[in-house]
C-alpha positions as CSV (number, residue, x, y, z in Angstrom):
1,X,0.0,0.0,0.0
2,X,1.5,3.2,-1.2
3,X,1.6,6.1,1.3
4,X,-1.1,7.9,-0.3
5,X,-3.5,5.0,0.1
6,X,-2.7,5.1,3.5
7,X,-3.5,8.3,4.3
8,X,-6.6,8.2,2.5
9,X,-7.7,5.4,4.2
10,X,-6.8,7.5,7.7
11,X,-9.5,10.4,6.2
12,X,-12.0,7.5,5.9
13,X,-12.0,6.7,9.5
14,X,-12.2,10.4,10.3
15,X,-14.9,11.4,7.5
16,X,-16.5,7.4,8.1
17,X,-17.2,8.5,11.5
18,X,-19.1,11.4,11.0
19,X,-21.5,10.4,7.9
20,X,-24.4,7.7,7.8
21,X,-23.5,4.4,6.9
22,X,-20.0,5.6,6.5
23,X,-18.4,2.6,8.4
24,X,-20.1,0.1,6.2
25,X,-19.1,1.8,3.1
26,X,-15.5,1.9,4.8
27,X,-15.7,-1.4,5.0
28,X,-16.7,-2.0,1.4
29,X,-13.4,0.2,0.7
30,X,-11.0,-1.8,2.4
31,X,-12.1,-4.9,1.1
32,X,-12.2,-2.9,-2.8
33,X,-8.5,-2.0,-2.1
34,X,-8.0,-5.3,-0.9
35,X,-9.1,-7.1,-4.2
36,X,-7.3,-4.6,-6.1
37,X,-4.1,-4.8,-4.7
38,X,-3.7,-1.5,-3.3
39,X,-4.3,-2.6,0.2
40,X,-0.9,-3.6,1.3
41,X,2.7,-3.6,-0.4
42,X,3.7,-6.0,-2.7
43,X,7.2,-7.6,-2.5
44,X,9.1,-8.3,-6.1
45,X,10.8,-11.2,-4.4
46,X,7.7,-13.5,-3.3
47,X,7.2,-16.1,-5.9
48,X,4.1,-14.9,-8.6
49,X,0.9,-16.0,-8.4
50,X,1.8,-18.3,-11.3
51,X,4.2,-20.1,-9.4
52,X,1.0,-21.1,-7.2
53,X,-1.2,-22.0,-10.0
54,X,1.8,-24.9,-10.7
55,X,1.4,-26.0,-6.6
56,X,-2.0,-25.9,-7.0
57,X,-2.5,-28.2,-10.2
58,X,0.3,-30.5,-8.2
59,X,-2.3,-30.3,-5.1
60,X,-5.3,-31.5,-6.8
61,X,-4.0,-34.9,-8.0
62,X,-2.5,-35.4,-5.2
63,X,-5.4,-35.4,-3.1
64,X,-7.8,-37.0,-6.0
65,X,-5.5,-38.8,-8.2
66,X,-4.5,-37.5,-11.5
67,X,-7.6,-40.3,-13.0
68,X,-10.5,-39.1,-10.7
69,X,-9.3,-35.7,-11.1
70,X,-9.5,-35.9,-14.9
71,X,-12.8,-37.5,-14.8
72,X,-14.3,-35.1,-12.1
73,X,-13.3,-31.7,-13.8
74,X,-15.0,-30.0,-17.0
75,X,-11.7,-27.9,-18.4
76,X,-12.7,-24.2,-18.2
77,X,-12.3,-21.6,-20.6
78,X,-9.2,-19.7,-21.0
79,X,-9.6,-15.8,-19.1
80,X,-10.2,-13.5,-22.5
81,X,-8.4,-10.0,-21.6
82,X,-11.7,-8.3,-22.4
83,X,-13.1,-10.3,-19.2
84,X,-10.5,-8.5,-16.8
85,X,-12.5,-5.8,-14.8
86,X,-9.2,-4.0,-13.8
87,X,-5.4,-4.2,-14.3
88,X,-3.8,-6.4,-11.6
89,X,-0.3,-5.5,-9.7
90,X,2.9,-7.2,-10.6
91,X,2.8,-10.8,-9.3
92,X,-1.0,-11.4,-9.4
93,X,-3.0,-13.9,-11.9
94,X,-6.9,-13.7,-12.4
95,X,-8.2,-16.9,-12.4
96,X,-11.0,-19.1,-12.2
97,X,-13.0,-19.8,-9.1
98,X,-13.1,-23.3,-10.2
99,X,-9.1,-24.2,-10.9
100,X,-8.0,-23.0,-7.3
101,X,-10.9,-24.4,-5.4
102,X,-13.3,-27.7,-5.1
103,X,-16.8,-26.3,-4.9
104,X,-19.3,-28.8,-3.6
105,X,-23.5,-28.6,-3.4
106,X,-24.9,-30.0,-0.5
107,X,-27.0,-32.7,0.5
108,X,-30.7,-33.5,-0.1
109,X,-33.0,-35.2,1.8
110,X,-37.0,-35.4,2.4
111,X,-38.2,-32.6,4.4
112,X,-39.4,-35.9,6.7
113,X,-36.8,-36.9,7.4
114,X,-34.9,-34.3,9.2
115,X,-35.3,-33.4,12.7
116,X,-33.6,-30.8,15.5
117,X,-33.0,-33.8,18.4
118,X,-29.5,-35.5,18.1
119,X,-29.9,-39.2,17.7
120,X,-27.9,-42.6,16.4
121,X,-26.6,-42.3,12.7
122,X,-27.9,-38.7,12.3
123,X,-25.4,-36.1,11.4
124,X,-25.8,-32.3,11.9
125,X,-26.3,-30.0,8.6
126,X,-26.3,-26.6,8.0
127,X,-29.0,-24.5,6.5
128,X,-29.1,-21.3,4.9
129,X,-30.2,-19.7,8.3
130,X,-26.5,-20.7,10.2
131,X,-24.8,-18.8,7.1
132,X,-24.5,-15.1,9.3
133,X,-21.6,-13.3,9.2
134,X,-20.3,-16.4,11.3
135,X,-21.5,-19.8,11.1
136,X,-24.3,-19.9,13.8
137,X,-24.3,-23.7,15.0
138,X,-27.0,-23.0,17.9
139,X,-29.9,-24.3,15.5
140,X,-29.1,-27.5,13.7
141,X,-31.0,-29.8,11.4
142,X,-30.1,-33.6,12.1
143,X,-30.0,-35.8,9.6
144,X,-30.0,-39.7,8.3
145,X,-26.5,-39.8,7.4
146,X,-27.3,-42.3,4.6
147,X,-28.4,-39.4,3.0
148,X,-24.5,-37.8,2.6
149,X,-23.7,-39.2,-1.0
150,X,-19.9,-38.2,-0.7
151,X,-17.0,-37.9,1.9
152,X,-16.7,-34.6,0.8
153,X,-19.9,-33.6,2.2
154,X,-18.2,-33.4,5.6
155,X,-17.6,-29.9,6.8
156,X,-14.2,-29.0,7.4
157,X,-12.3,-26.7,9.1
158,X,-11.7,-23.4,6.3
159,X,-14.3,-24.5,4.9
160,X,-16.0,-21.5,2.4
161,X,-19.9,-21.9,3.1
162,X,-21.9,-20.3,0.5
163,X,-26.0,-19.8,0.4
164,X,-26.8,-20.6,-2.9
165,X,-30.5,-20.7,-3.0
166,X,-32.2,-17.7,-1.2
167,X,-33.6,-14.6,-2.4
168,X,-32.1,-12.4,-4.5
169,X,-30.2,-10.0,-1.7
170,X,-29.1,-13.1,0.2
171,X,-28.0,-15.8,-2.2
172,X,-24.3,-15.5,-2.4
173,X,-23.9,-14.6,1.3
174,X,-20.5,-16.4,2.6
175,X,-19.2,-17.4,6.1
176,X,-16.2,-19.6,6.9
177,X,-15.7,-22.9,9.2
178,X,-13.9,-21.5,11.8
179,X,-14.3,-24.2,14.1
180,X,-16.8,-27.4,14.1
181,X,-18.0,-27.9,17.3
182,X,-20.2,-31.0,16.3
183,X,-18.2,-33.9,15.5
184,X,-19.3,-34.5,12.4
185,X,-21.2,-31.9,10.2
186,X,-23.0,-32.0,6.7
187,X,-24.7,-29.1,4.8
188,X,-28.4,-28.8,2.8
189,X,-28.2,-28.6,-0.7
190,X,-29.4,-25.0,-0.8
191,X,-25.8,-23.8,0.2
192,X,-22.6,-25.0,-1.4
193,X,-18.9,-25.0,0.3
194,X,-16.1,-24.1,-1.7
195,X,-12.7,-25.5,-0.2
196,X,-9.7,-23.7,-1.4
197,X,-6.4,-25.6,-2.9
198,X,-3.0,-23.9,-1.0
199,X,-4.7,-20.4,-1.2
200,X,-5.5,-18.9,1.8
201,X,-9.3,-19.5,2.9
202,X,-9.8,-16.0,4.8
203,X,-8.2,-13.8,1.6
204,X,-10.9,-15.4,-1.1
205,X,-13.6,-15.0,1.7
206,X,-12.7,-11.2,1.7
207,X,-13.3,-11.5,-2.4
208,X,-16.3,-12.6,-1.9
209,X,-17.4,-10.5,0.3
210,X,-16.6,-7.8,-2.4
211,X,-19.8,-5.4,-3.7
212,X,-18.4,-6.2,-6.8
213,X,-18.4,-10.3,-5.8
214,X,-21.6,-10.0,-4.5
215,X,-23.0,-8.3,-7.2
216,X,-21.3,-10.1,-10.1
217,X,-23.1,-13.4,-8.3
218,X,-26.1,-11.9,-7.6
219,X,-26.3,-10.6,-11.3
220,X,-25.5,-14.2,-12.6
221,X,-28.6,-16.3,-10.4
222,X,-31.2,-17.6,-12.2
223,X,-34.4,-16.3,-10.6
224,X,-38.0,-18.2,-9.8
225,X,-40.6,-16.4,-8.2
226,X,-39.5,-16.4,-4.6
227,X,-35.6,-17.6,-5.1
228,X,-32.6,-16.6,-6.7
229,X,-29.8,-19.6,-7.6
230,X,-26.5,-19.7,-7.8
231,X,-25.1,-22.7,-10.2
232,X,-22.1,-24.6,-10.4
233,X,-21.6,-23.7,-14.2
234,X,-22.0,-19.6,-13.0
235,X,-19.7,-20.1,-9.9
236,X,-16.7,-22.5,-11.3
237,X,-15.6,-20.2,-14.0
238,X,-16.3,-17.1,-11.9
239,X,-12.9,-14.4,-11.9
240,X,-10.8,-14.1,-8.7
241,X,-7.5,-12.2,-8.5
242,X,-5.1,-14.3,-7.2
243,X,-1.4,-12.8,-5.4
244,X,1.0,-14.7,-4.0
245,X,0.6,-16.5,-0.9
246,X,2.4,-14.3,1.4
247,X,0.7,-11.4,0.4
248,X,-2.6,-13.0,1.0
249,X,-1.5,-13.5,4.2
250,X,-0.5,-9.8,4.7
251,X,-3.7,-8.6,3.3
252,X,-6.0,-11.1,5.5
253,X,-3.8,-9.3,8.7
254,X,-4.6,-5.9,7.5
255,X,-8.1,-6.5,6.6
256,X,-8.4,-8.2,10.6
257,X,-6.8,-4.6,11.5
258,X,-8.8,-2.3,9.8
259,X,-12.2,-4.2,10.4
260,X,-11.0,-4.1,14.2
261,X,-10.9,0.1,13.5
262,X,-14.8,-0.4,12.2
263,X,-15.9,-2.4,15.3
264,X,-14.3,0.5,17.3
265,X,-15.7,3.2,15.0
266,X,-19.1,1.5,15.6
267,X,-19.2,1.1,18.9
268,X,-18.3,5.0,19.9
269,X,-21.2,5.8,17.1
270,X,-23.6,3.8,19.3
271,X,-22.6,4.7,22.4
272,X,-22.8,8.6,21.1
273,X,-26.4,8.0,19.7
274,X,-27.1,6.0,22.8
275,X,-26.1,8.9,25.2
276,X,-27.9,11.6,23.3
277,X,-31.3,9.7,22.9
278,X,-31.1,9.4,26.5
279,X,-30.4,13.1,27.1
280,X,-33.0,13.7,24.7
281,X,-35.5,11.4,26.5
282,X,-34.7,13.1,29.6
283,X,-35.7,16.5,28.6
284,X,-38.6,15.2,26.8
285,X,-40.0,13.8,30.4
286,X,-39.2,16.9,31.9
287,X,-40.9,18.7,29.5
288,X,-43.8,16.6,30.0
289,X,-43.7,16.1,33.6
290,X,-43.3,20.2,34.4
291,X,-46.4,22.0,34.2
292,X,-44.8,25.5,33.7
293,X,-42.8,24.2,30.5
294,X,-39.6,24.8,32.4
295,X,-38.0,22.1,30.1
296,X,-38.2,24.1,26.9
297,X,-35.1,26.1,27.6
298,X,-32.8,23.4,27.5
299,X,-33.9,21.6,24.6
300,X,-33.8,25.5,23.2
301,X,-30.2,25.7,24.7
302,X,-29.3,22.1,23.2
303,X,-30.6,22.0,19.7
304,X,-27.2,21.4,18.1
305,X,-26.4,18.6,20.3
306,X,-30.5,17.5,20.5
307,X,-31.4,17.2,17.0
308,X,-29.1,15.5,14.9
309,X,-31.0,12.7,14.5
310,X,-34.3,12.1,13.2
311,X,-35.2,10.0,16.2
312,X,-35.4,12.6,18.3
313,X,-37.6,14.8,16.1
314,X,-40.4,12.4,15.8
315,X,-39.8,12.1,19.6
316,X,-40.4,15.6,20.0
317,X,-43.1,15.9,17.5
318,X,-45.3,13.3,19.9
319,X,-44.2,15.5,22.7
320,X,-45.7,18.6,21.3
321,X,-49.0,16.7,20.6
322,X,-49.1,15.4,23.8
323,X,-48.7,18.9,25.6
324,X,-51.2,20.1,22.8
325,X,-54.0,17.6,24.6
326,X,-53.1,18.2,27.6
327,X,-53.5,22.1,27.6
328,X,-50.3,22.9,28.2
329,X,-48.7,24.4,24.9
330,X,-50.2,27.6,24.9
331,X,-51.3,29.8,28.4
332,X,-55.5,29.5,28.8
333,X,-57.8,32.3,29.1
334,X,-60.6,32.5,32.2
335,X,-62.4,34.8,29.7
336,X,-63.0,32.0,27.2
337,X,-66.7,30.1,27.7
338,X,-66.1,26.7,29.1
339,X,-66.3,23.8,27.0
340,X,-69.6,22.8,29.4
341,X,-71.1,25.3,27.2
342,X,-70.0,24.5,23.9
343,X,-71.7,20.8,24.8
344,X,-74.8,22.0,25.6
345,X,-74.2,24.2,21.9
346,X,-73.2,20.7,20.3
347,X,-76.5,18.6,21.7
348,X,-78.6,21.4,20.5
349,X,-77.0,20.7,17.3
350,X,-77.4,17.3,17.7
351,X,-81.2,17.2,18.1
352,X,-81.6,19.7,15.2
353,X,-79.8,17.1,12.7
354,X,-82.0,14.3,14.1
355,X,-85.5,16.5,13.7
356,X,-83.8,16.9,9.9
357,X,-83.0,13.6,9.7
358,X,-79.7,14.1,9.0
359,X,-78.0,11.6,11.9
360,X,-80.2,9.2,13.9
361,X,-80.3,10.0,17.7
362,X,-77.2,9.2,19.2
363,X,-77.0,6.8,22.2
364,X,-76.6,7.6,25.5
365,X,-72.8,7.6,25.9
366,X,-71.4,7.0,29.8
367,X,-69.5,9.9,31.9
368,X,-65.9,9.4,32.2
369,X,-65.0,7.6,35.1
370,X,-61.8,9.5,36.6
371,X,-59.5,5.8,36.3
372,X,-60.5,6.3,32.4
373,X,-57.8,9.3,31.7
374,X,-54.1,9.7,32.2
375,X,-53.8,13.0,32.6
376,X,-55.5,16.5,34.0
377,X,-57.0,19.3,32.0
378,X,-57.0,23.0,33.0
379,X,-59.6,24.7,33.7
380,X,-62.6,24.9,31.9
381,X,-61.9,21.8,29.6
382,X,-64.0,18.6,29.9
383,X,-63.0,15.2,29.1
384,X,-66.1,13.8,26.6
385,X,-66.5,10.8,24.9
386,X,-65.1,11.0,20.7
387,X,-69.0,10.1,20.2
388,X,-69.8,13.3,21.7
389,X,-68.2,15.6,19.7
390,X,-68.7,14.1,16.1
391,X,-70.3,11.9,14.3
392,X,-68.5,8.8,13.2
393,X,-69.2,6.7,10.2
394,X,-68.2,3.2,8.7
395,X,-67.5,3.4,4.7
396,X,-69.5,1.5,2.5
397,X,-69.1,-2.1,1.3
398,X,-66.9,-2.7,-1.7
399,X,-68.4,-6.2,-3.9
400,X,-67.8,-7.0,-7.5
401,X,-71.0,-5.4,-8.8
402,X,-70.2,-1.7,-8.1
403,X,-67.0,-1.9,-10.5
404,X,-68.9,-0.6,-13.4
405,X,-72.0,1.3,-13.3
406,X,-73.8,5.1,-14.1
407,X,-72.6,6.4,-11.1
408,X,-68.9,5.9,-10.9
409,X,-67.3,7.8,-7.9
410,X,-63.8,8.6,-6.7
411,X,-63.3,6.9,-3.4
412,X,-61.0,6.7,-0.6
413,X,-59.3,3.2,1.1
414,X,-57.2,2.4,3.7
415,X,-54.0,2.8,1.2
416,X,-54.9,6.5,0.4
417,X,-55.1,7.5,4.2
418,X,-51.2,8.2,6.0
419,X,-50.6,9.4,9.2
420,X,-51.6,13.5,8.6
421,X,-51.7,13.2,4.8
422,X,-54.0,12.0,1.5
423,X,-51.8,9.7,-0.8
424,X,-53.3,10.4,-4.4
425,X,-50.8,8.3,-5.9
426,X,-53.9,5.6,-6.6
427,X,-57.4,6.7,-6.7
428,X,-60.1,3.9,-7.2
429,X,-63.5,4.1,-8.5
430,X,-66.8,2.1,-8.1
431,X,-70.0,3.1,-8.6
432,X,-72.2,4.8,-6.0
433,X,-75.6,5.7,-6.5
434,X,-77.2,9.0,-5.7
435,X,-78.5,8.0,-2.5
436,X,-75.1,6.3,-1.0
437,X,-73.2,9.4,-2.7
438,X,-75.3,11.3,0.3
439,X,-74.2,8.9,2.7
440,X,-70.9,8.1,2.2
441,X,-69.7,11.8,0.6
442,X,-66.6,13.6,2.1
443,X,-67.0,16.8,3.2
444,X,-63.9,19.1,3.2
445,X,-62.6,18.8,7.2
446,X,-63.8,15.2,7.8
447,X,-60.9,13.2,9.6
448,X,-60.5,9.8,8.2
449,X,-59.0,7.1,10.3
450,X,-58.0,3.3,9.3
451,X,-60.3,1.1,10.7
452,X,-58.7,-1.9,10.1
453,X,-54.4,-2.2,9.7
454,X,-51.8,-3.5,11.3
455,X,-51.6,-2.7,15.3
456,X,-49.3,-0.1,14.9
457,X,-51.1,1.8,12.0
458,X,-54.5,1.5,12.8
459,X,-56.5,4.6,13.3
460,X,-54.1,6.7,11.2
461,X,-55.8,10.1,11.0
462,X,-55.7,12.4,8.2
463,X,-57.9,15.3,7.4
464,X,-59.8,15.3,3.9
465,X,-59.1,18.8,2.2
466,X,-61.5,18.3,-0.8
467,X,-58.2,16.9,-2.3
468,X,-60.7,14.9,-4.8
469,X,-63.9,16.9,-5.4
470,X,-66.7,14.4,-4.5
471,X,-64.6,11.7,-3.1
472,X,-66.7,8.8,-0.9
473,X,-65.0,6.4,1.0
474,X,-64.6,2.8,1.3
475,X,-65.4,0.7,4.8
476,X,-61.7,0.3,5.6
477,X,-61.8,4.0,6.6
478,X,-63.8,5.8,9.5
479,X,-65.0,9.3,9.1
480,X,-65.3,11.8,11.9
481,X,-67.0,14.5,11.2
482,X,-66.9,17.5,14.1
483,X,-70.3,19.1,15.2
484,X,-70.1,22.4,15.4
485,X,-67.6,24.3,17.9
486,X,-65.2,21.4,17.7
487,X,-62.2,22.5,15.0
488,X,-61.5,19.4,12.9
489,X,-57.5,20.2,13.2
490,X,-57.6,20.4,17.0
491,X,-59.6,16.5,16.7
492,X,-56.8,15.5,13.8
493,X,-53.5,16.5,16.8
494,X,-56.0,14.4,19.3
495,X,-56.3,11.7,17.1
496,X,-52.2,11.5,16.0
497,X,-51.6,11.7,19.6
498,X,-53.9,8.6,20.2
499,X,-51.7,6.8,17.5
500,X,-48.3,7.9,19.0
501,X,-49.4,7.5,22.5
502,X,-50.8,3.7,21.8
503,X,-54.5,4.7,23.0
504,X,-56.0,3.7,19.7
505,X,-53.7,0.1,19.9
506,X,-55.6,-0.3,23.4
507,X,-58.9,0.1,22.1
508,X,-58.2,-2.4,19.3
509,X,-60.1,-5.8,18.1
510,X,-57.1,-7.8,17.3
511,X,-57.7,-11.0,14.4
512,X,-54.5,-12.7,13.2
513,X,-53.2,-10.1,11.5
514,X,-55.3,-7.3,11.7
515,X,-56.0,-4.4,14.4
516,X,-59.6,-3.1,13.8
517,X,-60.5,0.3,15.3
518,X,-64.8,0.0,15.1
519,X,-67.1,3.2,15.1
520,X,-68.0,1.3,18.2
521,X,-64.4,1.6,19.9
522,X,-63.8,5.1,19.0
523,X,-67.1,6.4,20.1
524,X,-66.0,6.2,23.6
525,X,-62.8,6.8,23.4
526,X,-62.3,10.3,26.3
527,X,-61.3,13.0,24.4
528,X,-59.9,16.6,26.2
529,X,-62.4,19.2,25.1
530,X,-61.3,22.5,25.3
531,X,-62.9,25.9,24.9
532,X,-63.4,26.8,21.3
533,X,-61.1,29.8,21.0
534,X,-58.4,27.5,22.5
535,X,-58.6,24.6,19.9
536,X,-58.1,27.6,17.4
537,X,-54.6,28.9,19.7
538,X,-53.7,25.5,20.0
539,X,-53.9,24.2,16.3
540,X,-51.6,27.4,15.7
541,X,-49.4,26.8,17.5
542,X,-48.6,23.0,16.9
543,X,-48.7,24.4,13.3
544,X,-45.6,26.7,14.6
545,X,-43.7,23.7,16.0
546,X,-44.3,21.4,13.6
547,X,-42.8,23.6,11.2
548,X,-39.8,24.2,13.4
549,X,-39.7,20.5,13.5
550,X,-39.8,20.2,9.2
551,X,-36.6,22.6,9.6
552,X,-35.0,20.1,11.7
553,X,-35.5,16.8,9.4
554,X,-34.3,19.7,6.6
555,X,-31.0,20.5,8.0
556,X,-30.4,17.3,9.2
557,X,-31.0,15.9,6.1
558,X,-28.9,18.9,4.3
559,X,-25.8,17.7,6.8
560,X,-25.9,14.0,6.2
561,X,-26.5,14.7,2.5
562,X,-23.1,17.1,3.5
563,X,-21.5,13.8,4.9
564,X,-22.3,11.3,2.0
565,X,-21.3,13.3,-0.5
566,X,-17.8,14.1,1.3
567,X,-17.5,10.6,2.0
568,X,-18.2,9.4,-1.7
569,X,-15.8,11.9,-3.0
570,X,-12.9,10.8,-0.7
571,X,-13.4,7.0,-1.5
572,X,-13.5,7.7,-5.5
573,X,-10.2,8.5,-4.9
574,X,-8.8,5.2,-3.7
């Protein structure tokens, strides 16, 4: 390695540390330089890479016997210099993956017969699950050794274990036999183990492990629907550079080195994150737990250190919801009329739509018993039920019949409805008639929420903006739709906060793979009523610091944008 590459690689670490998956691209780097040559220094004395090829044909009959040896291998073509990726130093030989190395498929056997309990005549076999970045021998199939066709079917020790059937990111993955802790070990015929002549085992496990390897093998699978295989006729005559033996071994020691520097580099990164996630977390609780908002001037005092991290910014988005609901974000006035009045506004409401026959009469809804909510509300709030404040509707039933028709509308699903936004990317239509289109119409401010999604997602909220004129909406979507006095936006923060806060996850039906969020839970879900002037203050200013937030994710997108780019253009110098 010249001293130029040296000192590059020394900005790497420093530049590595700093930008987003800079240590794994580091580590793609070395292992680049490594294949190329560049990674250590070569030495005109060491016998050339040819010499070895001579050792190596010498090696193979004498483990096989110049007659099996002929019978067992198909010649392979001759390397064509327009096949060469890149010029190779002094010394070095591309060659064939197949004339330095046996490469062997694995066993098969009837899914029947294989079993995790050790027993008498059973041998242990890999899978494609123990090929990690180590071999993981902790979960082992056991199988009828009657099965294992061929002595070489025994693992041994430098062993090259390949996955050779698995989807497409995975197949090609390698790990090497370090050590064989069961006595005697076989492998499945999805993975294949390549066992090197004379070279060194750890170098062509670094080739492998190559983005241009991985992706050369990746590139050459054949693909099913589900799997992605490697074959013997892609791997054998797949190009390797080969150096001479000692400098393998030098560049296996330097590799260990500089992957040692990652591990370190990794481990400060995490403890770094870790430390300010938890000085982050801190303030949050304060922030949360002081009624006079004390907290605010040192997150104010910290941002450099605070937000670097988009973590922390969706931590402190929920934090501002939460203070938001709780009627702490923005000071109260005694002057406002209570929200006890705005109910009796809302039920006056209420009986007028059902004299028009707009809504039916509502049921009877329980008082909220005091165990029922987590936290206090100022004065002049009241704690409701959701059913109290707006009406909430099902969507209609999708079947094949409404695909065509006179009426066809523009509808809403699940798919279109994302936490605090309308995706338009994919707008169905069916056909509703005139009498459903007054039913199931969307009025600009109705919330929407997902009735039915995974735990996490369901009940995510977004408010409809007229985004499609005379939209409807299908029954994997609720619609809220505020009485009067209640501001849809101030219900939209309530209702994100009942996502991030896991309220809607507790009020959940749960099937086997599907969280549904009935009009029948969300009626009574409580819900903090404030006065009306103070939804209209508060919606303001979450708008504020929600902004303030969207500069955050900006500029820390603009600096690790900053970082990649400094880090790309100091590796395409290597």
């Amino acid at each position: 390695m010249t001293d130029a590459t040296r000192n590059l690689l020394e900005q790497h670490f420093d530049t590595a540390f700093a930008a987003p998956d800079g240590v794994a691209k580091l580590r793609e780097l070395i292992l680049t330089l490594a294949m190329q040559g560049k990674l250590v220094e070569q030495n005109p004395n060491e016998p050339p890479a040819s010499e070895l090829l001579k050792e190596i044909e010498k090696e193979k009959v004498s483990r096989e016997g110049a007659k099996a040896r002929r019978g067992k291998e198909k010649k392979l073509p001759p390397i064509k210099p327009e096949e060469m990726p890149y010029e190779l130093p002094q010394g070095w030989e591309w060659v064939r993956l197949g004339e330095v190395t046996n490469i062997i498929r694995g066993i098969t056997f009837p899914a029947s017969e294989k079993t995790r309990e050790p027993a008498p005549n059973r041998i242990a076999c890999l899978r494609t699950t123990n090929v990690q970045n180590n071999i993981e021998w902790d979960d082992l199939l056991y199988i009828d050794s009657k099965y294992m066709k061929k002595d070489e079917q025994v693992i041994e020790k430098n062993d090259i274990v390949m996955s050779m059937a698995n989807s497409r990111e995975l197949v090609g993955k390698v790990a090497i036999i370090n050590e064989i802790p069961i006595e005697s070990s076989t492998f499945g015929g999805f993975l294949g183990v390549i066992r090197t002549y004379l070279i060194d085992a750890r170098y062509l496990l670094s080739i492998l492990r190559t983005t241009y390897s991985r992706k050369s093998l990746i590139d050459s699978a054949s693909q099913t629907t589900n799997i992605a295989n490697i074959s013997l006729g892609k791997l054998n005559p797949f190009l390797i550079p080969l150096p001479p033996i000692p400098e393998q071994h030098r560049i296996v020691a330097r590799i260990d080195q500089l992957m040692t520097r990652c591990d370190e580099l990794e481990k400060l990164r995490k403890e770094r994150e870790e430390k300010r996630l938890a000085v982050h977390a801190a303030a949050i609780k304060q922030l949360l737990d002081a009624p006079d908002g004390s907290a605010w001037e040192f997150i104010e005092q910290h941002f450099g250190e605070l937000y670097t991290v988009k973590e922390n910014v969706a931590e402190l988005r929920k934090a501002i919801l939460q203070l938001a609901v709780m009627g702490r974000l923005v000071p109260q006035d005694p002057n406002d009329p209570p929200a006890s009045e705005l109910l009796k506004e809302i039920e006056a409401e209420k009986q007028r739509l059902v004299k028009a026959g707009k809504i039916k009469q509502p049921k009877p809804l329980p008082p909220i018993k005091p165990e029922e909510v987590s936290f206090g509300l100022p004065r002049g709030w009241e704690w409701v039920r959701t059913g109290e404040v707006g009406e909430i509707k099902l969507g209609r039933q999708r079947s094949p019949k409404d695909h065509t028709g006179p009426y066809m509308t523009p509808y809403l699903r699940v798919a279109n409805v994302h936490d605090n936004r309308i995706d338009l990317s994919d707008v169905k239509e069916m056909n509703f008639t005139p009498e459903e289109q007054e039913v199931f119409r969307l009025d600009f401010g109705d919330i929407l929420l997902n009735e039915g999604q995974s735990k996490e997602l369901v009940g995510r909220p977004a408010k409809y903006r007229n985004e499609v004129p005379g939209a409807c909406f299908q029954n994997t979507l609720l619609r809220f739709r505020a009485y009067g006095g209640v501001s849809p936006d101030y219900a939209l923060l309530y209702f994100r906060h009942c996502l991030y806060s896991g309220r809607f996850q507790r009020a959940v039906k749960q099937t086997t793979n599907m969280a549904h969020l009935s009009a029948g839970r969300l009626i009574p879900i409580e819900f903090p009523l404030p006065p009306t002037k103070q939804q209209e203050c508060i919606v303001i200013k979450v708008d504020q610091l929600m902004s303030l937030c969207d500069t955050l994710d900006h500029q820390i997108d603009a600096v690790t944008s900053k970082q990649t780019k400094l880090l790309n253009a100091v590796m395409a110098q290597a």
